[in-house]
PyMOL commands that place a pseudoatom at each C-alpha (Angstrom):
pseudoatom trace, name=CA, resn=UNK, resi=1, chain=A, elem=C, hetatm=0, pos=[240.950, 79.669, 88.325]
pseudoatom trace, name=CA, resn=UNK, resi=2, chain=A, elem=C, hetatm=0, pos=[240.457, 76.398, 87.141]
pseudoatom trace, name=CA, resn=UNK, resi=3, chain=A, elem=C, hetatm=0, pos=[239.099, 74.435, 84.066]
pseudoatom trace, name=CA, resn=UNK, resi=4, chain=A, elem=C, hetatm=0, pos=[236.338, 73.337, 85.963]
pseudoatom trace, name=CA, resn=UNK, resi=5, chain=A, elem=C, hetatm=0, pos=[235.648, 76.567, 87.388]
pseudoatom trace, name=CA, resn=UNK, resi=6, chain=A, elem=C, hetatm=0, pos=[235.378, 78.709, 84.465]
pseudoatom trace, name=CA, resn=UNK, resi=7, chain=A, elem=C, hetatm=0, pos=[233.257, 76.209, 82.564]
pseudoatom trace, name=CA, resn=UNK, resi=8, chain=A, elem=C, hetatm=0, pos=[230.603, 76.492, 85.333]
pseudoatom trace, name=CA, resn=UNK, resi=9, chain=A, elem=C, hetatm=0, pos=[230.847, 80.144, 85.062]
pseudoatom trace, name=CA, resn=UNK, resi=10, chain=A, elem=C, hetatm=0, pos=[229.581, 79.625, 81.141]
pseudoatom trace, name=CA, resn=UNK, resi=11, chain=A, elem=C, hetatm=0, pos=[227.006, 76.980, 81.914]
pseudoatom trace, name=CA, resn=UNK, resi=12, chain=A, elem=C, hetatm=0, pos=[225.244, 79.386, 84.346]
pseudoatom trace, name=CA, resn=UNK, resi=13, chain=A, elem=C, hetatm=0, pos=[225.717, 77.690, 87.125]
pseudoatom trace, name=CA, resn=UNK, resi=14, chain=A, elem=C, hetatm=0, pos=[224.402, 79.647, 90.236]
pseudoatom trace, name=CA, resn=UNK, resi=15, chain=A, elem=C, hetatm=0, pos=[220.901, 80.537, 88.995]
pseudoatom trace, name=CA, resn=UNK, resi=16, chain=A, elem=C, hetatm=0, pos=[220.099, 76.587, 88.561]
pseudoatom trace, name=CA, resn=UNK, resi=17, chain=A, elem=C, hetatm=0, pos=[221.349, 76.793, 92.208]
pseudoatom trace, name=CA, resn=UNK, resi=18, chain=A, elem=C, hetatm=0, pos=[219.081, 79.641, 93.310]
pseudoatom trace, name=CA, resn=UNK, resi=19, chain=A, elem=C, hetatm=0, pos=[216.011, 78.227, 91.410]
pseudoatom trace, name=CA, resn=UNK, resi=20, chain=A, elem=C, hetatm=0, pos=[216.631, 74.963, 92.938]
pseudoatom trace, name=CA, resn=UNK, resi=21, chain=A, elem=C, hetatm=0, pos=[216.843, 75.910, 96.306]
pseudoatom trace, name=CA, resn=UNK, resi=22, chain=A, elem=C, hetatm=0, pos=[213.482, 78.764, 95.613]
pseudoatom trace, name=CA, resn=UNK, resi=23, chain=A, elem=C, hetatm=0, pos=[211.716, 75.262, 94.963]
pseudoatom trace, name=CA, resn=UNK, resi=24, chain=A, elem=C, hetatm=0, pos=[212.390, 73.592, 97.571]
pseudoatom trace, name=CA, resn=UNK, resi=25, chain=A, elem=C, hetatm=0, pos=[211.548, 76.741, 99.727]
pseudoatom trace, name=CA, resn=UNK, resi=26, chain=A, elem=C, hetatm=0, pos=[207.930, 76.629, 97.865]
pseudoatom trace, name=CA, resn=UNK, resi=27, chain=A, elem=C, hetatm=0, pos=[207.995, 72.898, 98.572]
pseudoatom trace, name=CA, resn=UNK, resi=28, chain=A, elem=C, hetatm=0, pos=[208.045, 71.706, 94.877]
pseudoatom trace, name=CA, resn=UNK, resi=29, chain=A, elem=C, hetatm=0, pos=[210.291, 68.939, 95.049]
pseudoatom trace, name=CA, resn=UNK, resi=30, chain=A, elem=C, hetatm=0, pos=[210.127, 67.599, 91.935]
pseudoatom trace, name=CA, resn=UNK, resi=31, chain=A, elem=C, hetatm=0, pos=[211.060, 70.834, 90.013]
pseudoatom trace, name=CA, resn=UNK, resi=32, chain=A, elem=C, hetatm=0, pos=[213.765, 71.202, 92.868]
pseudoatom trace, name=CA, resn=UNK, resi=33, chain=A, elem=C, hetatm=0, pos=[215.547, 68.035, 91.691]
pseudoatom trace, name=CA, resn=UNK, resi=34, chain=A, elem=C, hetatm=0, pos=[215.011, 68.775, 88.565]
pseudoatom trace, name=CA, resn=UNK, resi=35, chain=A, elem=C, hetatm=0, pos=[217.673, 72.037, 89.090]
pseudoatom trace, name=CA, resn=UNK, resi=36, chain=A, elem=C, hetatm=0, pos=[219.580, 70.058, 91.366]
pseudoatom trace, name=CA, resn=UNK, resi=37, chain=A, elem=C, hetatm=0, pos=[220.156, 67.123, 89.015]
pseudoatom trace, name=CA, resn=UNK, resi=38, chain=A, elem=C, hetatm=0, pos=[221.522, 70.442, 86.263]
pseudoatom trace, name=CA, resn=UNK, resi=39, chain=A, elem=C, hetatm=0, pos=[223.545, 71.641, 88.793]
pseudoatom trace, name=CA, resn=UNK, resi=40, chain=A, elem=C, hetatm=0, pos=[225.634, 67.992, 89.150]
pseudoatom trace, name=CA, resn=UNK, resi=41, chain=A, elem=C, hetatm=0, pos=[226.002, 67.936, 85.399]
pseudoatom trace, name=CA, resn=UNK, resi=42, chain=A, elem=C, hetatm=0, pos=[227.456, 70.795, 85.219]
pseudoatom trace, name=CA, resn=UNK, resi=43, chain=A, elem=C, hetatm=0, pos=[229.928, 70.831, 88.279]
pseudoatom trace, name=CA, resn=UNK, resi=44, chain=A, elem=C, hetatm=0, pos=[229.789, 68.179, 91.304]
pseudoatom trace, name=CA, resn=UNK, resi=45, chain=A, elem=C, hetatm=0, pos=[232.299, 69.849, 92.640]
pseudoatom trace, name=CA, resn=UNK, resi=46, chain=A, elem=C, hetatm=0, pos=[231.029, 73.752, 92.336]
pseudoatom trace, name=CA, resn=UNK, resi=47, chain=A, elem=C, hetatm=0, pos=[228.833, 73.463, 95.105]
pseudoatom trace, name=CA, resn=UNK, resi=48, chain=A, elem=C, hetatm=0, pos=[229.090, 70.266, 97.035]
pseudoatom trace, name=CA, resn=UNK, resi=49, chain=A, elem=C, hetatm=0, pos=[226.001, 70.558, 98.984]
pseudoatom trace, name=CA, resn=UNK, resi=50, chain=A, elem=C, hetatm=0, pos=[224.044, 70.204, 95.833]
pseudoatom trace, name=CA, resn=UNK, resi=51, chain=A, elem=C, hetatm=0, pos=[224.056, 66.323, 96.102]
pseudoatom trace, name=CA, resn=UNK, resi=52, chain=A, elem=C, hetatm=0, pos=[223.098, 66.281, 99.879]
pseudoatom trace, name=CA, resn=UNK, resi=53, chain=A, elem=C, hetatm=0, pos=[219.852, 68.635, 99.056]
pseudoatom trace, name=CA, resn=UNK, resi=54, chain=A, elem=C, hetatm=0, pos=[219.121, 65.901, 95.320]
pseudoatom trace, name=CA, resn=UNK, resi=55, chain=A, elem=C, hetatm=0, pos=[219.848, 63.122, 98.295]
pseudoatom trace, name=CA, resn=UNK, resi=56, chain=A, elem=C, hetatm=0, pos=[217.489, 63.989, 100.650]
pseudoatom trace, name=CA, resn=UNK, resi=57, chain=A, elem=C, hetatm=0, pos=[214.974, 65.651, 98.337]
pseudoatom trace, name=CA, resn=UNK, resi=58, chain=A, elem=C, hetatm=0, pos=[215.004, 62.217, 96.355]
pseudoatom trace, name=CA, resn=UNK, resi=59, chain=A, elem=C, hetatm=0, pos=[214.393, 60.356, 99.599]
pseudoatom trace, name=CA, resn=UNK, resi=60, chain=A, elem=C, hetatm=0, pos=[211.439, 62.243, 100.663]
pseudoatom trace, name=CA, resn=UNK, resi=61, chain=A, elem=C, hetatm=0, pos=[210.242, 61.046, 97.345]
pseudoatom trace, name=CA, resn=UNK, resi=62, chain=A, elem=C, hetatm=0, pos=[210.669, 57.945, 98.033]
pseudoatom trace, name=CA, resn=UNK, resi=63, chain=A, elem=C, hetatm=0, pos=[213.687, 57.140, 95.421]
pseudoatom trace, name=CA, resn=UNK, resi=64, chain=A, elem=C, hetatm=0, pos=[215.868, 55.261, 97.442]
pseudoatom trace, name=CA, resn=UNK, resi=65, chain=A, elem=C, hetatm=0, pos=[218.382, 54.314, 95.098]
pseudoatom trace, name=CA, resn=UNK, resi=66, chain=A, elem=C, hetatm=0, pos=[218.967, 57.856, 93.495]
pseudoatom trace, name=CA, resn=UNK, resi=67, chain=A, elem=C, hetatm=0, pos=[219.010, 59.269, 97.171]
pseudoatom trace, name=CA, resn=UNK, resi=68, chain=A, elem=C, hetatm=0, pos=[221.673, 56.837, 98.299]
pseudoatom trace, name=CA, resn=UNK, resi=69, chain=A, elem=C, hetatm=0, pos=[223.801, 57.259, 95.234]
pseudoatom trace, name=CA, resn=UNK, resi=70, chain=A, elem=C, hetatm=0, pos=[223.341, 61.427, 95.888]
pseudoatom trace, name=CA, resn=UNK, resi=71, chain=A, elem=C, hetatm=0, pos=[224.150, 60.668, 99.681]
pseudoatom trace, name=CA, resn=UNK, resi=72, chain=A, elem=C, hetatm=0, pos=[227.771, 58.691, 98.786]
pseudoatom trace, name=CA, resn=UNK, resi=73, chain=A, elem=C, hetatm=0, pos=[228.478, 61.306, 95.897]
pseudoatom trace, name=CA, resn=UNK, resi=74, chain=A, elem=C, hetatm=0, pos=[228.363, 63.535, 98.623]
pseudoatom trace, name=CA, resn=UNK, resi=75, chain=A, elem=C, hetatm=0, pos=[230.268, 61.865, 100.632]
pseudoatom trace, name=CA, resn=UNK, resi=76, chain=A, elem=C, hetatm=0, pos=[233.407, 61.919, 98.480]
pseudoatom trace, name=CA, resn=UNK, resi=77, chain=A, elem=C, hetatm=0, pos=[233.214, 65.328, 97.881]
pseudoatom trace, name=CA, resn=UNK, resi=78, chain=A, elem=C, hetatm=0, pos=[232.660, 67.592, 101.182]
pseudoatom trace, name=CA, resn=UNK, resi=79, chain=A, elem=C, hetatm=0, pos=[233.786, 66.286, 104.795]
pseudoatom trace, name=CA, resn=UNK, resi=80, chain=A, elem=C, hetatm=0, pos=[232.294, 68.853, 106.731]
pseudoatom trace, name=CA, resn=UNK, resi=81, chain=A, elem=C, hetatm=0, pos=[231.477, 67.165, 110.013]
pseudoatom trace, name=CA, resn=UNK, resi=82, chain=A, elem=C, hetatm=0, pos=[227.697, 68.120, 110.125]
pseudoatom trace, name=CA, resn=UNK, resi=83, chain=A, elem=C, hetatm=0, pos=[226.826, 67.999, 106.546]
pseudoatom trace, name=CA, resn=UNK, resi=84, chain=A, elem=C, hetatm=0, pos=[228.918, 64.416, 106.567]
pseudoatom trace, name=CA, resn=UNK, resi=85, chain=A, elem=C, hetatm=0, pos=[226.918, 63.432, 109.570]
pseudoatom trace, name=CA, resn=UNK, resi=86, chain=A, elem=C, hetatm=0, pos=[223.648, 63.814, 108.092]
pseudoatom trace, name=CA, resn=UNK, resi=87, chain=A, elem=C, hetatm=0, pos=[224.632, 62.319, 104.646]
pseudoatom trace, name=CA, resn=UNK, resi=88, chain=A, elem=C, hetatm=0, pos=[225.716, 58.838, 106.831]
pseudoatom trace, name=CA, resn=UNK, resi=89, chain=A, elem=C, hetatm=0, pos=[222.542, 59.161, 108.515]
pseudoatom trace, name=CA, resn=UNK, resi=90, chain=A, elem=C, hetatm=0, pos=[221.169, 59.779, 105.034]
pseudoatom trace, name=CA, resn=UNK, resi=91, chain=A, elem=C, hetatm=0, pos=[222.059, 56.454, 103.823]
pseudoatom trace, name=CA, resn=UNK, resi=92, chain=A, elem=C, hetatm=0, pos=[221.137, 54.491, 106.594]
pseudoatom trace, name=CA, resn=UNK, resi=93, chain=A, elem=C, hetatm=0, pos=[217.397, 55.792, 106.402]
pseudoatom trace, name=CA, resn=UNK, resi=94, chain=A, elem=C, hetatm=0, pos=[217.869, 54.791, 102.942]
pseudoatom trace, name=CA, resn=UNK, resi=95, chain=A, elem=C, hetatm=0, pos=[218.678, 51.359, 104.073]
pseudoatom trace, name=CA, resn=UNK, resi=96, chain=A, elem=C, hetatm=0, pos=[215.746, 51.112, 106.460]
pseudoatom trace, name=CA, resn=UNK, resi=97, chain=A, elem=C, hetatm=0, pos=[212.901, 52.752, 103.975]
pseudoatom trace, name=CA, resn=UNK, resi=98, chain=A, elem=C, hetatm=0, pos=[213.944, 50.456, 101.216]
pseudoatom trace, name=CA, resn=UNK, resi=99, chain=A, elem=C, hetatm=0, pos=[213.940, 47.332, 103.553]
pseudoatom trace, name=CA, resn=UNK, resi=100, chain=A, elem=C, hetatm=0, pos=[210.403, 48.923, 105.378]
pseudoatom trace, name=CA, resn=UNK, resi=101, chain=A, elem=C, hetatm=0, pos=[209.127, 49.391, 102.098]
pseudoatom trace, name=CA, resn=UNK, resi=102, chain=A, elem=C, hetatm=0, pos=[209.844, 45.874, 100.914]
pseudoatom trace, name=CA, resn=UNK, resi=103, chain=A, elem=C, hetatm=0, pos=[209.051, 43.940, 103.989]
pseudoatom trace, name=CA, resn=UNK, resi=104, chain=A, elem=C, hetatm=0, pos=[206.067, 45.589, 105.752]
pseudoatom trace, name=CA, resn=UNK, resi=105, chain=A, elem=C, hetatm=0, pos=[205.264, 45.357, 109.198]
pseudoatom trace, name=CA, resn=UNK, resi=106, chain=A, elem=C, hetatm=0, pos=[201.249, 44.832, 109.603]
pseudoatom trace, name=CA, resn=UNK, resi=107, chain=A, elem=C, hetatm=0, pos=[199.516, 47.536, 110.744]
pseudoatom trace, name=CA, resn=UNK, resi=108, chain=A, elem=C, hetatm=0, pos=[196.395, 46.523, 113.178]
pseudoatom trace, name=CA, resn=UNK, resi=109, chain=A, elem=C, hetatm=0, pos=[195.243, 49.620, 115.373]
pseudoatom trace, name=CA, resn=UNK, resi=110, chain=A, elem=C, hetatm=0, pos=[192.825, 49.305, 118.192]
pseudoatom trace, name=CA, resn=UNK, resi=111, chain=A, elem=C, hetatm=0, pos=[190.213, 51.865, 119.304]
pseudoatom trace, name=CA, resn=UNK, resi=112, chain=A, elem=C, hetatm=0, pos=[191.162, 53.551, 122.711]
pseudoatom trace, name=CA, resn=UNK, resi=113, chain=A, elem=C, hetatm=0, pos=[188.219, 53.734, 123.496]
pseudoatom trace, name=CA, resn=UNK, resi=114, chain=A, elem=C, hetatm=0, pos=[185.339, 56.775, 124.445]
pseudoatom trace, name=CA, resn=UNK, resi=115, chain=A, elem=C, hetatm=0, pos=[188.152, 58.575, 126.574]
pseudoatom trace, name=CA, resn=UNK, resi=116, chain=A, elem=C, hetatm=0, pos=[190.128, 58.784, 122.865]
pseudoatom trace, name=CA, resn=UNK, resi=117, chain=A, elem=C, hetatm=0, pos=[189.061, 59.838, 119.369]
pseudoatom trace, name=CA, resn=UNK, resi=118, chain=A, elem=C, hetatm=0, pos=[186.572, 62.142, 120.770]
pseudoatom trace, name=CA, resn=UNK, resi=119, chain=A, elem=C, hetatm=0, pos=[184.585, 64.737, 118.397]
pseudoatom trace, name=CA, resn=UNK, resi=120, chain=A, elem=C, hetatm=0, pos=[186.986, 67.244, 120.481]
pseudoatom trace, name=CA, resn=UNK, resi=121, chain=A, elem=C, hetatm=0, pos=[190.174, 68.143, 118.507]
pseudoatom trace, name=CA, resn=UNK, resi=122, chain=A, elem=C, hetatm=0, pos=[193.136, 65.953, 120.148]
pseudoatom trace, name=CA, resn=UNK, resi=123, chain=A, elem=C, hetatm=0, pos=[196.545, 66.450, 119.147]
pseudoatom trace, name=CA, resn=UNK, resi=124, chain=A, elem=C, hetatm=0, pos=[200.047, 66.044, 120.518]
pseudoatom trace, name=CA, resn=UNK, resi=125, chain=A, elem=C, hetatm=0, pos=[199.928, 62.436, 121.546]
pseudoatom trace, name=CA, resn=UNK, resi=126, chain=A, elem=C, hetatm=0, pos=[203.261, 60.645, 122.948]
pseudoatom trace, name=CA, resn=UNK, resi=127, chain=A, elem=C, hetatm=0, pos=[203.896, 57.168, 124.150]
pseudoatom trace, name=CA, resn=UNK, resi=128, chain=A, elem=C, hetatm=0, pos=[206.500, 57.171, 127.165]
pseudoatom trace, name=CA, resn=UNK, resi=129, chain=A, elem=C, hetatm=0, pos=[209.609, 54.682, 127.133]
pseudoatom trace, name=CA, resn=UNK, resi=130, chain=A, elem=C, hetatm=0, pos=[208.282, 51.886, 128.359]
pseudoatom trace, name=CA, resn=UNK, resi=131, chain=A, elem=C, hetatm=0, pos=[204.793, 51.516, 126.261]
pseudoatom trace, name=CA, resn=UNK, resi=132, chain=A, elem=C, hetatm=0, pos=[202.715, 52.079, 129.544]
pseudoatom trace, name=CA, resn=UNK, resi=133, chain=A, elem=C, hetatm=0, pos=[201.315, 55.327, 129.399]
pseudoatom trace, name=CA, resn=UNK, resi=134, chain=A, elem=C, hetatm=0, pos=[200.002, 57.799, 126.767]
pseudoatom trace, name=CA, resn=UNK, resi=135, chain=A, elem=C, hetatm=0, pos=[199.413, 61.557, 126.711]
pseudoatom trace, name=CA, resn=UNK, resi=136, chain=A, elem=C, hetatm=0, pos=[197.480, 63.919, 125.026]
pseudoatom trace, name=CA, resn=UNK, resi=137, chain=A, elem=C, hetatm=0, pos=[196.181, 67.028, 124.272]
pseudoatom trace, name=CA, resn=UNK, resi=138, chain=A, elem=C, hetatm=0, pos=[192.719, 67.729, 123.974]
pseudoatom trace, name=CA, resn=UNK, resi=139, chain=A, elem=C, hetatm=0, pos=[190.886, 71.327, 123.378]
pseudoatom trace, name=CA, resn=UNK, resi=140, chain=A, elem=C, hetatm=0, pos=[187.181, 71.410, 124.505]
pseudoatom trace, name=CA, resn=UNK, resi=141, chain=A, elem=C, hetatm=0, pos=[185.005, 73.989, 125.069]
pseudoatom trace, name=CA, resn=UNK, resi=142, chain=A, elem=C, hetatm=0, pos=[184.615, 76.188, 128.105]
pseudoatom trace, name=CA, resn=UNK, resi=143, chain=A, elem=C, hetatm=0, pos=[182.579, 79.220, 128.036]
pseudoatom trace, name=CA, resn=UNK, resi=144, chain=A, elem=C, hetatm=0, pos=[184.339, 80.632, 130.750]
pseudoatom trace, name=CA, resn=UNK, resi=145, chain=A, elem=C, hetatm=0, pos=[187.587, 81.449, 129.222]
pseudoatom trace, name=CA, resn=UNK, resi=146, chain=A, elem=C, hetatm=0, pos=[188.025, 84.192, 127.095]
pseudoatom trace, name=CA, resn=UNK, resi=147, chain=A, elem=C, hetatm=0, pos=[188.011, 82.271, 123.893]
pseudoatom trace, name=CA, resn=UNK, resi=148, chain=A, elem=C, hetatm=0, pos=[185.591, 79.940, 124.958]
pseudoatom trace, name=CA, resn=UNK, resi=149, chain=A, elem=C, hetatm=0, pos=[187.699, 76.975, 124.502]
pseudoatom trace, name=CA, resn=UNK, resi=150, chain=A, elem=C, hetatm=0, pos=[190.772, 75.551, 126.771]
pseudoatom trace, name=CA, resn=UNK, resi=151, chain=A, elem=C, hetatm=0, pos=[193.456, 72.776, 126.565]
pseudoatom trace, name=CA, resn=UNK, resi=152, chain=A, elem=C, hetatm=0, pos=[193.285, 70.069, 129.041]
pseudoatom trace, name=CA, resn=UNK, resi=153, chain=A, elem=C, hetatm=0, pos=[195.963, 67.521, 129.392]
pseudoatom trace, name=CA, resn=UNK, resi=154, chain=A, elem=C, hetatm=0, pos=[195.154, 63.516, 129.892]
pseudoatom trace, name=CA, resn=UNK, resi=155, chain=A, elem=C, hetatm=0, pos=[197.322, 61.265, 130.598]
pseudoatom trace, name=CA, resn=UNK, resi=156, chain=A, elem=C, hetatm=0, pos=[196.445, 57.090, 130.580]
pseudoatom trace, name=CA, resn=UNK, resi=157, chain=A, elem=C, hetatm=0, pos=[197.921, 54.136, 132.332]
pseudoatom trace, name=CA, resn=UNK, resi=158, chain=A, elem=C, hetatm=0, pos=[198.329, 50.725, 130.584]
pseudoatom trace, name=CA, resn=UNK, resi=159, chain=A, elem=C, hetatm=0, pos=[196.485, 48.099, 132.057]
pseudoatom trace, name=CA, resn=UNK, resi=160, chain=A, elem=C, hetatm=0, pos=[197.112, 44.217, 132.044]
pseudoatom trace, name=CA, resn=UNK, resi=161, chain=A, elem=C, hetatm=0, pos=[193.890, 43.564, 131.253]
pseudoatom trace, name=CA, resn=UNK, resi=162, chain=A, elem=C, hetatm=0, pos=[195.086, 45.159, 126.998]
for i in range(1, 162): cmd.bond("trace and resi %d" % i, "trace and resi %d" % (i + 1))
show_as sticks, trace
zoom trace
């Protein structure tokens, strides 16, 4: 076994691992990078995956930087073709949130109109390909139905006249 090894052994480092991961499983991120940042000090190299979990953890957070460093620390350690793919994509959402984040694009919605934003819950809205149609889900009430309520489906064409 190696130097590297054995010292990892003595700095306990599979329960940082296992608390790590049990935060991110109760969604405390912060605590989770906390254990994940330990587990680096101790041993990059232990278990390589620890970067890619600080990297993407750190993004969510919004700390770019850290994230993209975590990402190409990563990258220099494990080439396993899925991990490795989502540590390149990784770093180019890195790219685009910091730049996003910097530069924003102005936000001006429009009301739909009556046929949208009802009192009704609607949920599950998509915008084809082209920009000229939307969909949605909306659940109204119908007394009919065993639970009273039902899902309808509606579907809207873009006009010129928007």
């Amino acid at each position: 076994r190696s130097a590297e090894y054995l010292a990892s052994r003595v700095m306990f480092i599979e329960p940082r691992i296992y608390l790590a991961e049990m935060f991110e499983e109760q969604d405390r991120p912060l605590d989770a990078i906390t254990y994940w940042n330990e587990v680096l000090g101790i041993s990059p190299k232990y278990f390589t995956p620890a970067s890619l979990h600080l990297a993407q953890l750190e993004f969510r957070q919004q700390r770019f930087d850290d994230a993209e460093k975590h990402y190409r620390l990563f990258l220099t350690l494990d080439d396993e073709p899925m991990r490795k793919a989502r540590a390149l994509l990784g770093l180019e959402n890195c790219a685009f949130a910091r730049e996003a984040v910097q530069h924003p694009v102005p936000f001006d919605p429009k009301n739909l109109g009556a046929g949208v934003n009802t009192a009704d819950p609607e949920y599950y809205p998509c915008i084809t390909a082209d920009d000229a149609t939307l969909l949605f889900t909306r659940r109204v009430a119908d007394p009919s139905v065993p639970y009273g309520m039902q899902e309808d489906f509606y579907v809207s064409d873009r006009t010129d006249s928007v």
